[in-house]
VEXDREN-2710 file (C-alpha; in Angstrom, 1 decimal):
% VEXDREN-2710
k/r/px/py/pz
1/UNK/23.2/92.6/-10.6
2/UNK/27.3/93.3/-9.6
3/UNK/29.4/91.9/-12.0
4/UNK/30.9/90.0/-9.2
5/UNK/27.8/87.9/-7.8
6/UNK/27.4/87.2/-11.7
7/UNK/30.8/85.8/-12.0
8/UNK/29.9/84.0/-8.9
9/UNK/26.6/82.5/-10.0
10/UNK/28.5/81.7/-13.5
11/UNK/30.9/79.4/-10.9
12/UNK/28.8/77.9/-9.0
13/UNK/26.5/76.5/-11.8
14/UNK/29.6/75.2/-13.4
15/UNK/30.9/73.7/-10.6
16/UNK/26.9/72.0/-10.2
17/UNK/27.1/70.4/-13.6
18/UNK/30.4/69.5/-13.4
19/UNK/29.5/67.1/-9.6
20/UNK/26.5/66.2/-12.1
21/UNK/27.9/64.8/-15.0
22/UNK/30.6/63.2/-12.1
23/UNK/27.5/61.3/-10.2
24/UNK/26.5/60.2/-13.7
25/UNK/29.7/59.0/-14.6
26/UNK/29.7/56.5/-11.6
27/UNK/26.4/55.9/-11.8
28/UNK/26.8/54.6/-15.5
29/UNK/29.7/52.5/-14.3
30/UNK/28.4/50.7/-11.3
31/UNK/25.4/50.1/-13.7
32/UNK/27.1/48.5/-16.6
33/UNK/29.2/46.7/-14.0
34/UNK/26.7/45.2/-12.3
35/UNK/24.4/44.3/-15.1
36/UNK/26.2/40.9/-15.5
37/UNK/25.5/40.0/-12.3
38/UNK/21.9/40.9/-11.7
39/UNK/21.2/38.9/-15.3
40/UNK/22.8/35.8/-14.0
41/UNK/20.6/36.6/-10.6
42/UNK/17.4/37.1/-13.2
43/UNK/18.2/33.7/-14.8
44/UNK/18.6/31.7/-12.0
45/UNK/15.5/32.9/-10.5
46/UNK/13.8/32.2/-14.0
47/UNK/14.7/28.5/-13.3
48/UNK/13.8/28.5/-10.1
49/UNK/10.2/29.5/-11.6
50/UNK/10.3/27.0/-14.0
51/UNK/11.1/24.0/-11.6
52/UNK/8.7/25.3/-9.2
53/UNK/6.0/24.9/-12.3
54/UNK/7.5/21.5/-13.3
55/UNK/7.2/20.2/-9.7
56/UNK/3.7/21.4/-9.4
57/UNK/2.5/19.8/-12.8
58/UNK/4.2/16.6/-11.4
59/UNK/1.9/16.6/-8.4
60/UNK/4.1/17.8/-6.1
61/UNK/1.1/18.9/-3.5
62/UNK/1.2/22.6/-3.6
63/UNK/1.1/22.5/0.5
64/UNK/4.8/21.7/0.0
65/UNK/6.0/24.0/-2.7
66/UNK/4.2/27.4/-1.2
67/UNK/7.3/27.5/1.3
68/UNK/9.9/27.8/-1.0
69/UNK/7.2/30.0/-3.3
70/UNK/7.1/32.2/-0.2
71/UNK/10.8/32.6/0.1
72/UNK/11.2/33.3/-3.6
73/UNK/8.4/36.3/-3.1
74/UNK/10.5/37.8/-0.2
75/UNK/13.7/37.5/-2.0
76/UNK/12.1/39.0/-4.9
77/UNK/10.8/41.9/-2.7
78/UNK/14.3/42.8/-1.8
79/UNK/16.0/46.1/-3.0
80/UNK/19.6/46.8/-4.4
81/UNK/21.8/49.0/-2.5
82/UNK/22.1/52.6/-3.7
83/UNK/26.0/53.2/-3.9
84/UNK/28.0/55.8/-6.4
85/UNK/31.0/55.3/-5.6
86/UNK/31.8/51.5/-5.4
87/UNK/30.0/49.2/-7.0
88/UNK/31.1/46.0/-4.3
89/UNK/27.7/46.1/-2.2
90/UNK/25.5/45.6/-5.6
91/UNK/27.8/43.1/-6.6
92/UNK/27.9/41.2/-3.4
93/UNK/24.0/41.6/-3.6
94/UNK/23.0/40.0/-6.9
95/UNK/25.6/37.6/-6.2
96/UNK/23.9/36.3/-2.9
97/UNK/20.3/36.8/-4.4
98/UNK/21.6/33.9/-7.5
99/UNK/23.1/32.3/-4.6
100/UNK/19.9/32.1/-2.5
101/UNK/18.2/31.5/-5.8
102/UNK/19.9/28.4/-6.5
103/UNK/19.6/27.3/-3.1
104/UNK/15.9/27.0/-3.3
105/UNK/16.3/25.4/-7.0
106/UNK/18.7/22.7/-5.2
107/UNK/15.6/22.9/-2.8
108/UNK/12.9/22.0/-5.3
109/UNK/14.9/19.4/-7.1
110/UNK/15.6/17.7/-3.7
111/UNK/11.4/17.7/-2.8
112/UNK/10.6/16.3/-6.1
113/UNK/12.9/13.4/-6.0
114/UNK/11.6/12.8/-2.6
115/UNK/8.2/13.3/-3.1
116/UNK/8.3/10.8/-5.9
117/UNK/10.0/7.9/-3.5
118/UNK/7.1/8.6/-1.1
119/UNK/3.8/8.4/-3.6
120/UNK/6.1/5.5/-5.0
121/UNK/6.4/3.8/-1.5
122/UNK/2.5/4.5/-1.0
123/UNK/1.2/3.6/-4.6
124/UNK/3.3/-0.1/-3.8
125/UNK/1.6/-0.3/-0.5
126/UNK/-1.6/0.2/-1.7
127/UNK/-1.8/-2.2/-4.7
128/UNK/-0.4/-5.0/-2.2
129/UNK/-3.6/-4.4/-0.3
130/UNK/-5.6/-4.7/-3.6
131/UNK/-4.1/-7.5/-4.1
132/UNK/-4.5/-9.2/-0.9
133/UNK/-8.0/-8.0/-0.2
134/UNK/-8.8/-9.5/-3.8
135/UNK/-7.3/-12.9/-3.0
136/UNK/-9.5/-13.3/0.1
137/UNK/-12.7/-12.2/-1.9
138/UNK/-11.2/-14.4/-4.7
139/UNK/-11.0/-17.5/-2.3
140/UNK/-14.4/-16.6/-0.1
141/UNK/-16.2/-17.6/-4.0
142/UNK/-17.5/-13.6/-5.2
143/UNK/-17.5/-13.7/-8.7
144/UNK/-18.0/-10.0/-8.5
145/UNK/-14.4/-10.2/-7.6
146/UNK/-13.3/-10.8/-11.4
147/UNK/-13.4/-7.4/-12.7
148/UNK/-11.5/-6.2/-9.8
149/UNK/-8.9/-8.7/-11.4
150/UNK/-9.0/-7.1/-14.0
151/UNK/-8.4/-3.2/-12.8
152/UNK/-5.7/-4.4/-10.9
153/UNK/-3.7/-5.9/-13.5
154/UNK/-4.1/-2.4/-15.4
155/UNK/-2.6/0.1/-12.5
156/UNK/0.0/-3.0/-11.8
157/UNK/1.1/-2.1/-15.6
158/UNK/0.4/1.6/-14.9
159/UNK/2.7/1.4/-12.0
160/UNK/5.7/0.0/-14.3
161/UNK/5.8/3.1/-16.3
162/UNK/4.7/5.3/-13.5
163/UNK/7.3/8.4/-13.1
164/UNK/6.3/11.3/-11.6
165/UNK/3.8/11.6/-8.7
166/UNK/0.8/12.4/-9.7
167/UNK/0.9/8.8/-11.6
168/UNK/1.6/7.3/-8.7
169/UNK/-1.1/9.0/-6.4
170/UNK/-3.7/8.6/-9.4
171/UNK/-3.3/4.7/-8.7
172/UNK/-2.9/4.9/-4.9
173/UNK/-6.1/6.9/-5.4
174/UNK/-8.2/4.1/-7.5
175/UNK/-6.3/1.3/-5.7
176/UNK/-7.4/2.7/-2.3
177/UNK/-10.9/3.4/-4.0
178/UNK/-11.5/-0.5/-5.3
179/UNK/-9.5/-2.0/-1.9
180/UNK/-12.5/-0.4/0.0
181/UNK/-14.9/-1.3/-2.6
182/UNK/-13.9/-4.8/-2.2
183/UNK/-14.3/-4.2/1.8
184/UNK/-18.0/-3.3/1.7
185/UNK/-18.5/-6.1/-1.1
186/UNK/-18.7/-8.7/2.0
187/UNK/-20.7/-6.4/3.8
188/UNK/-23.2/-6.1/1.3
189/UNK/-23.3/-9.5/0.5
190/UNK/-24.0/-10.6/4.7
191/UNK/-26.3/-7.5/5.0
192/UNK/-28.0/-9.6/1.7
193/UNK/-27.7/-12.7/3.9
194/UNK/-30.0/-11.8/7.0
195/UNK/-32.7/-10.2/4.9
196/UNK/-32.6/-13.5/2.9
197/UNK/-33.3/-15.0/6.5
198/UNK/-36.0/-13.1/7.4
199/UNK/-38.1/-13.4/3.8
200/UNK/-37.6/-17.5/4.7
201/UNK/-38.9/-16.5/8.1
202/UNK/-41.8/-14.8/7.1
203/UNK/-42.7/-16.9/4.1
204/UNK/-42.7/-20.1/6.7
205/UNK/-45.1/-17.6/8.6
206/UNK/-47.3/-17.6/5.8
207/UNK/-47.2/-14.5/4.8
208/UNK/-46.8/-12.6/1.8
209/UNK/-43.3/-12.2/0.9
210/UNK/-43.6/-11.4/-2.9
211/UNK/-42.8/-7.3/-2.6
212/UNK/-39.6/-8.1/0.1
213/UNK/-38.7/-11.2/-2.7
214/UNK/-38.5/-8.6/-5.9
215/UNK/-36.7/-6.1/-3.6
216/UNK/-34.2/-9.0/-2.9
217/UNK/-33.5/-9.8/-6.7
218/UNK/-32.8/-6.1/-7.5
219/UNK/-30.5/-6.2/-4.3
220/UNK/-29.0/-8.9/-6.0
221/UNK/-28.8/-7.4/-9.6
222/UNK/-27.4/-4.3/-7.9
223/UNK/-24.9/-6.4/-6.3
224/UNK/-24.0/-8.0/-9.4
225/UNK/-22.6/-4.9/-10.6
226/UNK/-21.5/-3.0/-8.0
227/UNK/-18.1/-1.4/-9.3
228/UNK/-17.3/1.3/-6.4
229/UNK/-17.3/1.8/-2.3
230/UNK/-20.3/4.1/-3.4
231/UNK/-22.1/1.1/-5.2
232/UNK/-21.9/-0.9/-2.0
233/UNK/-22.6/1.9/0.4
234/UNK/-26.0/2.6/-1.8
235/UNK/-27.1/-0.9/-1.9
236/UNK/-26.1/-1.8/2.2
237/UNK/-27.9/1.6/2.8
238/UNK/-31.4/0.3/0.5
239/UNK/-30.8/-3.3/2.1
240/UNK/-31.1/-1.8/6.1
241/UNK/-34.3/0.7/4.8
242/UNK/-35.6/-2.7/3.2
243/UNK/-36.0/-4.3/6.6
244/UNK/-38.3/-1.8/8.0
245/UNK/-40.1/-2.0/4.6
246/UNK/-40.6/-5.6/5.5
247/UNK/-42.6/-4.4/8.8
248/UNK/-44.9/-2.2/6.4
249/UNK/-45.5/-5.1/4.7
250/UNK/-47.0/-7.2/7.9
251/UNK/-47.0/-5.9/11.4
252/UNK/-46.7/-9.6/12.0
253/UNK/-43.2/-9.2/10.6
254/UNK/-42.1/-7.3/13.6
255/UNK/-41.1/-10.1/15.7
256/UNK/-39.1/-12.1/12.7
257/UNK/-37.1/-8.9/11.4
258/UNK/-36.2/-8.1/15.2
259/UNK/-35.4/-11.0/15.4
260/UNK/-32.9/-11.2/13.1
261/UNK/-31.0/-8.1/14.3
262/UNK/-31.0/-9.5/17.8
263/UNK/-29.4/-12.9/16.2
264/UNK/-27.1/-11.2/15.0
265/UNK/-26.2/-8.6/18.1
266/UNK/-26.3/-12.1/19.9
267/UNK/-23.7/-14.0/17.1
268/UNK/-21.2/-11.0/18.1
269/UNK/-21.6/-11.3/21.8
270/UNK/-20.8/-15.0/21.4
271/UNK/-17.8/-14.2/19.1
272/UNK/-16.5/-11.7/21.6
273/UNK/-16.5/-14.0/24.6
274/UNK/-15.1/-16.6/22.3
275/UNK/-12.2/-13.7/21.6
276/UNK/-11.5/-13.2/25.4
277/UNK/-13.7/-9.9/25.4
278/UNK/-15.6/-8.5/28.4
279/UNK/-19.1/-8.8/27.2
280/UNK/-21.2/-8.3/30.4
281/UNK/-22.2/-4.7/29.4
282/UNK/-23.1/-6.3/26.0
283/UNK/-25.1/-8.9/27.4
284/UNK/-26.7/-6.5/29.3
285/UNK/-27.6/-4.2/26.3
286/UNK/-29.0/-7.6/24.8
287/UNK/-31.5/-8.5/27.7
288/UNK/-33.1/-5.1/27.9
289/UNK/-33.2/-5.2/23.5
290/UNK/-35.3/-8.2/23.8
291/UNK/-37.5/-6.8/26.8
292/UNK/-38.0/-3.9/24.3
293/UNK/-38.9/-5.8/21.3
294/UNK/-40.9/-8.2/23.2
295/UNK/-43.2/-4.7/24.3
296/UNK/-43.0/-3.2/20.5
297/UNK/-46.7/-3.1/18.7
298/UNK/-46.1/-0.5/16.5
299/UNK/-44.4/0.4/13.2
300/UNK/-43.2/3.2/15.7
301/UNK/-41.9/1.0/18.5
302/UNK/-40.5/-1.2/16.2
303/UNK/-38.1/1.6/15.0
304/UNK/-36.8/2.9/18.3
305/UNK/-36.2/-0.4/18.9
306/UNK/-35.0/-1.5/15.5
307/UNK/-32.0/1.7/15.8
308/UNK/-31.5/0.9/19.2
309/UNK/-30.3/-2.5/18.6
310/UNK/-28.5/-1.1/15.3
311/UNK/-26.4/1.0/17.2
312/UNK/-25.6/-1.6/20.0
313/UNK/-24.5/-4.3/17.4
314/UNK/-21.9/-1.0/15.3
315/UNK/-20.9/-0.6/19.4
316/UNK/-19.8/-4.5/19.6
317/UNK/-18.3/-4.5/16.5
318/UNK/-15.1/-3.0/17.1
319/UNK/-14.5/-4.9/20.5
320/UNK/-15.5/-8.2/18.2
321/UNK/-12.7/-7.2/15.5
322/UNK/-10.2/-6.5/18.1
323/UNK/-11.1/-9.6/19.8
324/UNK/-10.7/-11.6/16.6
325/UNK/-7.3/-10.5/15.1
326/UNK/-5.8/-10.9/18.8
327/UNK/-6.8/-14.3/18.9
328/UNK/-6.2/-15.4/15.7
329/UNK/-2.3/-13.4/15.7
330/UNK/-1.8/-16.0/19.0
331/UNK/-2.8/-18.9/17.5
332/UNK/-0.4/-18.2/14.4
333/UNK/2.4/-17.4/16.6
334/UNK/1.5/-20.8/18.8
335/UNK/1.7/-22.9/15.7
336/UNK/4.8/-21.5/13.8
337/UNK/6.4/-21.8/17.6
338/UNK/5.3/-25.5/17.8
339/UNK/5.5/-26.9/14.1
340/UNK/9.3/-25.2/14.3
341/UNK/10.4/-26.7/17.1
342/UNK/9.6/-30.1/15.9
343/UNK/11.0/-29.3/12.8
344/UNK/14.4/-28.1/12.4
345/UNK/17.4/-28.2/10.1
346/UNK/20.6/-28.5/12.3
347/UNK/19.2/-26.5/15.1
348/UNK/17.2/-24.0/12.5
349/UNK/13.6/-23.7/12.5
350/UNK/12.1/-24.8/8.9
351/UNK/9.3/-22.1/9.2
352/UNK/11.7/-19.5/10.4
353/UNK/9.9/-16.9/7.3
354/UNK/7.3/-16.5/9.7
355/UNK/8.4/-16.1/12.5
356/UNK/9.5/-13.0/14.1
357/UNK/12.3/-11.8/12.1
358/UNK/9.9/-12.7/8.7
359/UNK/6.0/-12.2/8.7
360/UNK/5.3/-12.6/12.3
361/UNK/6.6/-8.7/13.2
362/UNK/4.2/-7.4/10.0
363/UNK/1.7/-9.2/11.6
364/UNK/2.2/-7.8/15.2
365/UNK/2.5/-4.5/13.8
366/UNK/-1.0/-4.5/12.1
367/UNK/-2.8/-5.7/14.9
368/UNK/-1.2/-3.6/17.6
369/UNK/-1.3/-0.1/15.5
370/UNK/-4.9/-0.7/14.1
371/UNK/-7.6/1.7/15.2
372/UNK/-10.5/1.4/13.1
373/UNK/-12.6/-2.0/11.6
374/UNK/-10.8/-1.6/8.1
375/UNK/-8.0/-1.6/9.9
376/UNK/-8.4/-4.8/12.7
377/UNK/-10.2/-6.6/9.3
378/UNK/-6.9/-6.1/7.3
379/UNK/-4.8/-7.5/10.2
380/UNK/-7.3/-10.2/9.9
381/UNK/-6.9/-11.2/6.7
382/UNK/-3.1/-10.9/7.0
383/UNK/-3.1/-13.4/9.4
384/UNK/-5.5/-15.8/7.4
385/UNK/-3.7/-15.3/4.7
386/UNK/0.1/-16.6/7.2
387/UNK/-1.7/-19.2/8.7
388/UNK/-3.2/-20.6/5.2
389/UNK/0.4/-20.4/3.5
390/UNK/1.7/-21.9/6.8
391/UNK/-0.2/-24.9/6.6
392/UNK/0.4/-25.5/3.1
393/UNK/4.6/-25.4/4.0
394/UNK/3.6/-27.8/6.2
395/UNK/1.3/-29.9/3.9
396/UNK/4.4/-29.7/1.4
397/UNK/7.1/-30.6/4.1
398/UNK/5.5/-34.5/3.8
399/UNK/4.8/-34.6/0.2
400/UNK/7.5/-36.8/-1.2
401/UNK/6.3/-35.5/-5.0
402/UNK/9.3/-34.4/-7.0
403/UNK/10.4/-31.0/-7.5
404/UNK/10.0/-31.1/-10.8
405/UNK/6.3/-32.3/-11.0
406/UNK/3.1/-30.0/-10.3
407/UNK/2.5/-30.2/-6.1
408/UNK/-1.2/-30.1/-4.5
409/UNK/-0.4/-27.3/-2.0
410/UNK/0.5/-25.7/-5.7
411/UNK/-2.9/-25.7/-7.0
412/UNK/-4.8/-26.0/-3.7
413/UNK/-2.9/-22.4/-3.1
414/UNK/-3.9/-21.3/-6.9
415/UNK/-7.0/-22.4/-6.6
416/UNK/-8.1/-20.6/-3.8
417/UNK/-6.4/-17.2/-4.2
418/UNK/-8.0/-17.4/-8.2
419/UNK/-4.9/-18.5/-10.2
420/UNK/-5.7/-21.1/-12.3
421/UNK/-6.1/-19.0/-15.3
422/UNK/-3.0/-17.7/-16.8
423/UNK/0.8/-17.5/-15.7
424/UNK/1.6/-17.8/-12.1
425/UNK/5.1/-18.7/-10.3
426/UNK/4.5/-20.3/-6.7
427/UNK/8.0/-21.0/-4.3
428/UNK/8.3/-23.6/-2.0
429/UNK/10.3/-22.1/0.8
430/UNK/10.7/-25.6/2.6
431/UNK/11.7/-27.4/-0.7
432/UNK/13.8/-24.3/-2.1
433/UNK/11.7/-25.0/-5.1
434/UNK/10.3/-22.3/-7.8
435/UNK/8.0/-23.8/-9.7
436/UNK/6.2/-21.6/-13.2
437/UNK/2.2/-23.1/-14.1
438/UNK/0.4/-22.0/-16.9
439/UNK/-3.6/-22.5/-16.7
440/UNK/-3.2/-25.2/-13.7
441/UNK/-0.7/-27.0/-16.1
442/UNK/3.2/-27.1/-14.6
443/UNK/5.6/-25.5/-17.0
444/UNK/9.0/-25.6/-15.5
445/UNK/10.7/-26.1/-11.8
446/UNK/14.2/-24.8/-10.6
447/UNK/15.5/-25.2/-7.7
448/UNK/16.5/-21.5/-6.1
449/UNK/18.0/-20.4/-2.6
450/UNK/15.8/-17.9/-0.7
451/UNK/16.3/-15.6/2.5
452/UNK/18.4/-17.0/5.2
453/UNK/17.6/-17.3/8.7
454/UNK/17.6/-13.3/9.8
455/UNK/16.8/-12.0/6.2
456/UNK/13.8/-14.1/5.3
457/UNK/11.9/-14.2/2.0
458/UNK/8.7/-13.4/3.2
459/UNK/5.9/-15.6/2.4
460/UNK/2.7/-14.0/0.6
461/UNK/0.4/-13.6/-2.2
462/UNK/2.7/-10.8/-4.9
463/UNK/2.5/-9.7/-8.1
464/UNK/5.8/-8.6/-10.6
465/UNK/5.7/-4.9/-10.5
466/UNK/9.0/-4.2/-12.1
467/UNK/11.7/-5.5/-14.4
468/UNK/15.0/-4.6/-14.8
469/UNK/17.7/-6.6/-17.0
470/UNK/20.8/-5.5/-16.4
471/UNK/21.0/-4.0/-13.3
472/UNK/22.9/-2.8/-10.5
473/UNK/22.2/-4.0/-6.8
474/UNK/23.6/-1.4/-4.3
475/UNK/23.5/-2.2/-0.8
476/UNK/21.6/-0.7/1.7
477/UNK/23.9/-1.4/4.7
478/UNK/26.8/0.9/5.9
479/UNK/30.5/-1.5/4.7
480/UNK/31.4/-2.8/7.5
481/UNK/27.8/-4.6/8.5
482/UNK/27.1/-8.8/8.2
483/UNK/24.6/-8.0/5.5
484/UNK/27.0/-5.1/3.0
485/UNK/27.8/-6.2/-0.2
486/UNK/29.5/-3.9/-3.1
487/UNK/27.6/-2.7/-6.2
488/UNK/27.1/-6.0/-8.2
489/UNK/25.9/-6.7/-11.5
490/UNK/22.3/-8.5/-12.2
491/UNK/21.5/-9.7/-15.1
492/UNK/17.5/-10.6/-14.9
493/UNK/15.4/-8.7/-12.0
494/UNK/11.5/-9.0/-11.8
495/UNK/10.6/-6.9/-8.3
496/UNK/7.5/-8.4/-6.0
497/UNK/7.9/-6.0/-3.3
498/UNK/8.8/-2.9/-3.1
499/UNK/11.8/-2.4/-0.1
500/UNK/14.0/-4.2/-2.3
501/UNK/12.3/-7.9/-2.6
502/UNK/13.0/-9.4/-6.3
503/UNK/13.9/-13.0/-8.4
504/UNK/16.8/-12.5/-9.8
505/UNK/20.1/-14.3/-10.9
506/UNK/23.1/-15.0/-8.4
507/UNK/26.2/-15.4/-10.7
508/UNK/28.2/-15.5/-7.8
509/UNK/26.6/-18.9/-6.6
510/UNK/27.5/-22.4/-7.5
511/UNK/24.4/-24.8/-5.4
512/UNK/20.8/-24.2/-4.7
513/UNK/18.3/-26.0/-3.8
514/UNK/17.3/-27.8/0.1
515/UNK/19.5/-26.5/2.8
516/UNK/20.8/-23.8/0.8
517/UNK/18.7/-20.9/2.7
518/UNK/21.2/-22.2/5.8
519/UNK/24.4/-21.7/6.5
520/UNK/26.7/-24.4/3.8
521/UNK/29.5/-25.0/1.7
522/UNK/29.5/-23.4/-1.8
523/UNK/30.8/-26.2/-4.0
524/UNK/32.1/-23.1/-6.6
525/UNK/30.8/-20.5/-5.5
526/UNK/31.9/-17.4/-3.3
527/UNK/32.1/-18.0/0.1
528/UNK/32.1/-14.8/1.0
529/UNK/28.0/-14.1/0.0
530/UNK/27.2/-17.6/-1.6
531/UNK/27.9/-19.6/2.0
532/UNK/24.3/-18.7/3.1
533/UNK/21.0/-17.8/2.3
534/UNK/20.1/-14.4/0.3
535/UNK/19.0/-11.2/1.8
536/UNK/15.4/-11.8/1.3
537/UNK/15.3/-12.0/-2.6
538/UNK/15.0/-15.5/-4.3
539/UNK/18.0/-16.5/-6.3
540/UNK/18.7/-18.7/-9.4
541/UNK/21.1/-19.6/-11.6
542/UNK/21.4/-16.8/-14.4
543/UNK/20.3/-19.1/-17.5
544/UNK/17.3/-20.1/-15.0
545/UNK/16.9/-16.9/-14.4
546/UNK/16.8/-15.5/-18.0
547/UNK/14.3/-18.3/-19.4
548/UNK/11.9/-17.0/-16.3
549/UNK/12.6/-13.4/-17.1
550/UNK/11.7/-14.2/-21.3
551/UNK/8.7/-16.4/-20.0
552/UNK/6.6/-14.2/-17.8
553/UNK/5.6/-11.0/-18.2
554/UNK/4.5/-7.6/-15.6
555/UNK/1.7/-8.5/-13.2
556/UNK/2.6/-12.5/-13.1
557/UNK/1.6/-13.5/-9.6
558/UNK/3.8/-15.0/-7.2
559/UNK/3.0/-16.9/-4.4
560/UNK/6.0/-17.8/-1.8
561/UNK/4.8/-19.8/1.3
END
């Protein structure tokens, strides 16, 4: 080789290394200058993974974390710019990765909070349903009912500490389970009823009923004990196989346990037209079931006939249900429309809380969005439940007992809804009258002021649920609207439903008492909030107020009618 291309070589592999350890130089640099920033980018993505894992052992459903999951994959998946000679690009990259990064933490935070308020809302709901549904059973006699007393209390006291989600969907979950256990429970006990019926019928027939008698006890037994909508189901499912057992017993029995089926296809026809419902089609369904049973002589025959006419009294059922809570929400509406009218307090309507702006819209609402039986049933007992509570404001409207002395719409309404054991607190919207019972026995009476005439205190069967002392009430209005009122001070709060409904003290007050839900004079008080009724919540005086709140305890029932 020519000492020249050797001395060229020589150059060029000096100039190589020289462009190398140059590269490496900036390389180094843009690394060490950036490692700040893709650490803080490491750490916030680290906390985005550990509020993800939080929210998801909360109970936040996974259906609504796997979009934000999904983001975080894709961000993740992204790569850093390649650049030697300025570091700016990977700089402005790990600094929009944290920032996208803490975006989605903001994100999570946000959906937890949110998701809480909802299985909150729900969990509230659904024990109110419980409660109701248990009131009714309560009143309609089932001792079976008492245990369900019982769970209740315990998820009303699990819903006081309740924080994070799954708590509240856990009791959503077993109040939804025993509200539909309770459901079948009256089921059961008619489906009990008619095979009751048609052992008499048989027996008067003179013929052995012994085996169908025994299979009644254990129904009974079963019944007894039935804890869950699965308990119920079983024994209603055993009750209907026990009717064509009844045939096996007796071909004779044919005729009696066809019978009752038809009775009772024919009692829902009647109940229909009663309702305002076309029935013709039903009627017609009838007539050709009794030409059928009237040809069955066979355990065979009997059977097609026998699911025939099962299926044509679950067709009538709905239309009967629908039928029923129509009828019954018009006669409520006629009678709070005619018992106000006659009775007003300078121009207002004494029953105004159920009317439209109070009860009368919840009850609209249930009737006109209800789809299934559960559903048309629940509107049903809504309504039962106004219309009871409405007749005792108007029982109490004439009784000229004092205030401070135990009232029979009191303990006729304690006594049917299962209140005469233990502590219950029952308001008299028509007196303006809180009055606390102990086992049946009057304890105390105050006189409060409740909702005025377009904020009612609605009327109902409640339970305390939560109980704050002090608090802070913040208003849910915009400044500016009729019913705004700046952050104020409470001193004793017990909650009874959930959007904001509680008994607590109004300082600012200086009168309660009849008339006081209306517009009035404050003798002391401010005019500015104290001149009217309250915003649906029932207010005392604070000592009043604090001798309740030290007196009663989570889960006291409250009845307000």
């Amino acid at each position: 080789m020519k000492p020249s291309e050797r001395k060229a070589r020589q150059r060029f592999w000096k100039s190589s290394i020289v462009l190398s350890l140059f590269l490496l130089f900036f390389a180094l640099n843009a690394c060490v200058g950036n490692s700040a920033q893709q650490q803080t980018a490491n750490q916030a993505k680290a906390r985005l993974d550990s509020l993800i894992a939080q929210a998801r052992s909360a109970g936040v459903p996974q259906a609504l974390l796997s979009p934000i999951e999904d983001q975080e994959a894709q961000l993740a998946s992204s790569h850093a710019p390649l650049s030697f000679f300025n570091d700016q690009p990977l700089v402005q990259y790990y600094q929009n990765l944290t920032q996208r990064y803490q975006q989605l933490c903001t994100q999570v935070e946000g959906l937890t909070s949110q998701v809480t308020d909802e299985f909150d809302y729900q969990a509230w709901q659904d024990l109110q349903g419980y409660a109701s549904l248990l009131s009714e059973r309560q009143a309609q006699g089932f001792a079976e009912a008492q245990p369900f007393q019982n769970r209740l209390a315990k998820l009303q006291a699990s819903f006081s500490q309740a924080k994070l989600p799954r708590d509240y969907q856990q009791i959503s979950n077993q109040a939804r389970q025993d509200t539909q256990a309770l459901r079948l429970m009256a089921t059961a006990a008619n489906q009990m009823r008619t095979f009751d019926q048609v052992i008499s019928q048989l027996q008067a027939s003179h013929l052995d009923t012994t085996p169908l008698k025994q299979l009644l006890q254990a129904d009974q037994e079963r019944f007894h004990t039935a804890r869950s909508p699965e308990d119920f189901q079983g024994l209603i499912s055993t009750i209907n196989a026990q009717f064509t057992q009844a045939v096996v017993v007796s071909t004779q029995a044919i005729p009696y346990v066809g019978a009752a089926k038809l009775r009772q296809f024919s009692d829902y026809i009647s109940q229909a037209q009663q309702y305002g419902q076309d029935v013709s089609t039903f009627q017609q369904r009838l007539t050709a079931d009794q030409h059928a049973l009237d040809q069955a002589q066979t355990i065979g025959d009997y059977l097609q006939v026998s699911s025939q006419i099962d299926n044509d009294i679950g067709a009538i059922q709905l239309t009967v249900y629908r039928g029923k809570a129509s009828y019954l929400l018009q006669q409520f509406h006629t009678e709070v429309k005619n018992w106000g009218a006659a009775h007003k307090y300078h121009g207002y309507e004494l029953d105004f809380e159920y009317m439209d702006q109070g009860i009368g819209s919840d009850a609209d609402y249930l009737v006109e969005t209800a789809q299934t039986i559960d559903d048309y049933q629940a509107a049903i007992d809504f309504i039962d439940r106004g219309m009871t509570l409405l007749q005792a404001m108007e029982a109490d409207y004439s009784d000229q007992t004092p205030y401070n002395q135990a009232h029979n719409t009191d303990l006729q309404l304690m006594a049917r809804y299962g209140f005469m054991q233990g502590e219950v607190m029952v308001v008299s919207l028509v007196e303006q009258v809180l009055r606390l019972y102990n086992n049946g026995q009057l304890v105390r009476a105050f006189y409060v002021t409740t909702g005025q005439y377009m904020r009612p205190s609605p009327p109902g069967i409640y339970h305390i649920f939560d109980r704050e002392s002090p608090t802070v009430f913040k208003s849910s209005e915009p400044k500016g609207s009729a019913f705004w009122y700046p952050d104020t001070k409470i001193n004793y709060a017990m909650a009874y439903r959930q959007d904001g409904y509680f008994i607590h003290d109004s300082w600012w007050r200086a009168d309660y008492g009849p008339g006081t839900e209306f517009p009035h004079y404050d003798s002391g008080g401010d005019e500015d909030f104290a001149g009217n009724g309250s915003h649906g919540c029932i207010n005392m005086p604070t000592d009043a107020a604090g001798w309740l709140y030290n007196h009663t305890a989570y889960g006291t029932p409250l009845i307000i009618y």
